[in-house]
Phi, psi and omega in degrees: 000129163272140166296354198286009178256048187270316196306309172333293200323286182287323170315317211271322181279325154322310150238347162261357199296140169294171176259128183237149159308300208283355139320308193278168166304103151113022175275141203267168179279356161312307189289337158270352167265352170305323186293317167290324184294299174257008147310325181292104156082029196218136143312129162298257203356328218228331158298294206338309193288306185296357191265314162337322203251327184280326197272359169266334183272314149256110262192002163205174159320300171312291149325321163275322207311317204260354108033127136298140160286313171327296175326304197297326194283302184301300198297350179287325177058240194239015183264033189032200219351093184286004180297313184282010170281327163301326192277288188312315175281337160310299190316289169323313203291293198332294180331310202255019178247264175004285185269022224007016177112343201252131177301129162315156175273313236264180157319303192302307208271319164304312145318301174320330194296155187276160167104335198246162148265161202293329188306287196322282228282312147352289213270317177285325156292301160337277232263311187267330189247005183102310207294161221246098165186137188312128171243082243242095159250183157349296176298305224286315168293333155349285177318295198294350191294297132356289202249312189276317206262339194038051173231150203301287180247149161323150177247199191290151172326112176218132168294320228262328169231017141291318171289333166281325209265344166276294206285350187267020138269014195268126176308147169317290215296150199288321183300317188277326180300330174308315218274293162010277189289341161255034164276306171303317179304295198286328157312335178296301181303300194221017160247270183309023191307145167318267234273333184226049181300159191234075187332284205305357193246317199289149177294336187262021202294300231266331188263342200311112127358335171263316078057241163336292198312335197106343171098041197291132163321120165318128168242020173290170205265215215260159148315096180306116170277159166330147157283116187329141193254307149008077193071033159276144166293000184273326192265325172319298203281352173284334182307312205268310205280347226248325156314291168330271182335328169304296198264135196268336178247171195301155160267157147279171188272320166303326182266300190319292177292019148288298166308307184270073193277349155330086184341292164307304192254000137320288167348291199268032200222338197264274201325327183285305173347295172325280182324299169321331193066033136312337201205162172213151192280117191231149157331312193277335180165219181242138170221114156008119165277167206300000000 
């Protein structure tokens, strides 16, 4: 792969692209940093619906800034680490103290924001404002690794040389690199899969470099697995929180060891919350904080 091969690119998305909120015409760049926030590490399946019910009940920066976060907590639901739901509500109040209610365009200003990161921040200017930058996540180095490097797999994750290797494939005009750049993702997302790619379906089969080799076995090192979710304090403490969200009043410490009945890890999944600011400590018991 070459640039002169991007039209593949944009063409094939063009007509295969899922249908997303964040896709269609006239979707605001709010609803896309909304969007961003809870893409991390979370299924689009499992966003689409809750990013729907937040950007019609908040519908600016503003609108969640004034939000309680226990409200913020409740509409977050189940879509886990809920820390970014605190983050996402910080990010508003900044905006809309800051900013006039209006998202920044540029990287820089968007970095300043509490929550975003360079991935993030990259991708809301793009996607939401137009502006011209390499937008670079897992599929998306996959890809390139593949149909330009013709190695199996990606090595780790380097800005310094991920970000030149996007970009020097990015169309000049600003429309077709947006369209690019979430192009790429989406070959990454449903072609290009880690374990099963399906070649014979991809816009790059003819150009692809890897491809080319015969699909030679990676000798870069292995994927890293998911950490077991199962008995885990990431699923305990959802447990705990799924409670919180439920009850208009405090839990008790007699309903908390129903849930949690370990004594040591009841402790220790309530202290981490506490710490997190999920949750807050009352006479009567644990609550959603104010």
């Amino acid at each position: 792969m070459t640039p002169a091969d991007a039209p593949l690119v944009t063409a094939w998305f063009r007509d295969h692209a899922r249908d997303l909120p964040w896709r269609r015409p006239g979707f605001t760049a709010w609803g896309t940093l909304v969007s961003e926030f809870m893409l991390q590490q979370t299924q689009v399946a499992r966003v689409v619906p809750i990013l729907e019910a937040w950007v019609e009940r908040w519908p600016t920066p503003a609108d969640l800034a004034a939000a309680p976060a226990a409200e913020v907590l409740r509409a977050w639901g189940r879509l886990g680490y809920p820390r970014r739901a605190l983050a996402l509500h910080a990010c508003a109040t900044a905006i809309a103290e800051r900013h006039g209610n209006v998202v920044p365009e540029s990287v820089e200003a968007l970095l300043a924001l509490p929550g975003i990161g360079d991935y993030t921040a990259r991708a809301i200017a793009v996607f939401a404002h137009g502006r011209r930058h390499p937008v670079v996540d897992t599929n998306v180095r996959r890809v390139v690794a593949r149909a330009v490097q013709g190695v199996g797999r990606p090595g780790p994750p380097n800005a310094r040389r991920d970000l030149p290797a996007m970009a020097a494939l990015l169309p000049e005009d600003l429309g077709e690199q947006r369209a690019f750049n979430a192009a790429m993702m989406e070959i990454g997302a449903i072609v290009c899969t880690s374990r099963s790619p399906r070649c014979d379906e991809c816009p790059l089969e003819a150009v692809c470099a890897w491809r080319a080799a015969g699909c030679p076995t990676s000798d870069g090192p292995p994927a890293r697995r998911q950490a077991r979710f199962e008995g885990s304090d990431r699923q305990l403490r959802g447990r705990v929180m799924a409670e919180l969200r439920a009850s208009d009043v405090p839990v008790t410490a007699a309903e908390l060891a129903q849930v949690l009945p370990n004594t040591e890890v009841r402790e220790r999944v309530v202290a981490g919350l506490l710490r997190d600011g999920l949750a807050s400590r009352t006479p009567d018991g644990l609550t959603l904080p104010a």
